[in-house]
N, C-alpha and C positions, 0 to 999 in steps of 0.2 A: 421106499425110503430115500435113494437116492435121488428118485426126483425130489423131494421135498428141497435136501438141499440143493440142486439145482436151483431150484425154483428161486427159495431162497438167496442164493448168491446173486443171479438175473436182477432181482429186485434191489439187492443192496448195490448192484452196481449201478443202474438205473439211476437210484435214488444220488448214490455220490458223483456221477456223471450230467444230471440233469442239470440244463441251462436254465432251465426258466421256475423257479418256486415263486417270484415275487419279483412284482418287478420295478425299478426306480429309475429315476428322473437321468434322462442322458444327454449327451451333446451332439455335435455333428450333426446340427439342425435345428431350427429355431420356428416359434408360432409367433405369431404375429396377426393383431385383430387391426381392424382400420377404426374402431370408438373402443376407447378403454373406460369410457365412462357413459354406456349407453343408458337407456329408458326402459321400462317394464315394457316389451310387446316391440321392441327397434330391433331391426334386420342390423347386422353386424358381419362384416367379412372376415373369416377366419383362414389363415394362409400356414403353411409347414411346408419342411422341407425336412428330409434322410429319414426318406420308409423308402421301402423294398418296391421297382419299380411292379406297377400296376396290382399292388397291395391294398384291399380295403383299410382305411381310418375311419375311427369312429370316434366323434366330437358331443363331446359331455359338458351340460356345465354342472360344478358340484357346490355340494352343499348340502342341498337335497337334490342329490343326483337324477339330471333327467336328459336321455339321447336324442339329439338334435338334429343328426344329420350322419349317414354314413356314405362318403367319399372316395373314391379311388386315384390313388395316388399315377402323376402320370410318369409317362419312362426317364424320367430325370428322379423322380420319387418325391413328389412336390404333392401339392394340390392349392386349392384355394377356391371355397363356396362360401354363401351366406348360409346366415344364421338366424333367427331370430329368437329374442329373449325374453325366457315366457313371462308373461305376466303374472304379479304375484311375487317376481325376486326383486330385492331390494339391499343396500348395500355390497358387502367385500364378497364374492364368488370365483372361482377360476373356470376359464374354462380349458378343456384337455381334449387332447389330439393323441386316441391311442391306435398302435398299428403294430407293423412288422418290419424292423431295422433293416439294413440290407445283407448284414449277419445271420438273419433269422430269429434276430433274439426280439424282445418285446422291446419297444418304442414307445413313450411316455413321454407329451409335451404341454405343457402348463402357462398360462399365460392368467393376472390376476385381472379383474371387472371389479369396475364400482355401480353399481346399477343402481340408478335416480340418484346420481351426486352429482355433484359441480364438475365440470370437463376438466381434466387435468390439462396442462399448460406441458409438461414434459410427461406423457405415458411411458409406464414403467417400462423397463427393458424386460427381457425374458430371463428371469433367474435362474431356468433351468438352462440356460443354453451357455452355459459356463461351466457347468458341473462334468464331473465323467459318468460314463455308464458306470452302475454297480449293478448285475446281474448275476445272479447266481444262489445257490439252496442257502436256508438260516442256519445258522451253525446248531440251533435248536432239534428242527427237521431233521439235519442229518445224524446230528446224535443219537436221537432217539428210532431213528433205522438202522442205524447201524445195532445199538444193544434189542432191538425187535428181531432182525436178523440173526445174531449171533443165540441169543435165547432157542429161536426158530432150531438152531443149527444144532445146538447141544442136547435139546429134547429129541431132535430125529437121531443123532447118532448116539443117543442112550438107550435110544427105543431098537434100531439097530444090533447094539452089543445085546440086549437082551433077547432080539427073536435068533440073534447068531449062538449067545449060548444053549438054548433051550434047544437047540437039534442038535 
């Protein structure tokens, strides 16, 4: 029974110490395509900076999410490869640059396409590369491990008092 709450505890702490539940949009580092307005089926260069030096990144474009390319970031924590854009997408898409910060925490980089539009005259800036990292568990998640724990806690030490009474 003691292990249980062990066990128990491990996990609630776990749960309230954990970096990583979800992860969003950070700075200290920015993506950068060379066409912000390419063609169904155009190669397109996609470039980042602040991943975790010689860290794989993995380049999505979403919408209907599909993996394009995985990269390895060099000892400065950069990279920059092509791309091409499959055929088939059309219009507003982003494409993302996910990796490992040099914190260790997860790295999220977004940069917005217009695919078969008219060439933008000023391509947008990187929106996310203004913002601050927000990392860390849902307030939801940790709630609901915490009263999954304490629940945990109070059946083992009920069960407990009862095999201690009984001898």
């Amino acid at each position: 029974m003691r292990k249980l709450i062990a066990i128990g505890t491990i996990l609630l702490m776990a749960l309230l110490f954990s970096q990583v539940v979800y992860a969003q949009y950070g700075s200290n580092g920015a993506l950068t395509l060379s066409n912000y307005a390419p063609l169904p089926g155009e190669t397109i260069t996609v470039s980042g900076t602040g991943f975790m030096t010689d860290s794989d990144v993995h380049i999505t474009i979403q919408s209907t999410p599909v993996a394009l390319r995985t990269v390895t970031a060099d000892g400065a924590g950069s990279f920059s490869t092509t791309v091409r854009v499959p055929s088939g997408y059309s219009g507003s898409h982003e494409i993302v640059a996910t990796g490992i910060a040099p914190d260790a925490s997860v790295r999220v980089l977004a940069s917005t396409i217009e695919v078969n539009s008219v060439t933008l005259s000023n391509p947008p800036t990187d929106a996310i590369a203004g913002s601050e990292a927000a990392i860390g568990t849902h307030p939801a998640v940790t709630g609901f491990a915490i009263a999954g724990v304490l629940l945990v806690t109070a059946l083992a030490l009920v069960a407990l008092r009862r095999r201690t009474a009984s001898r």
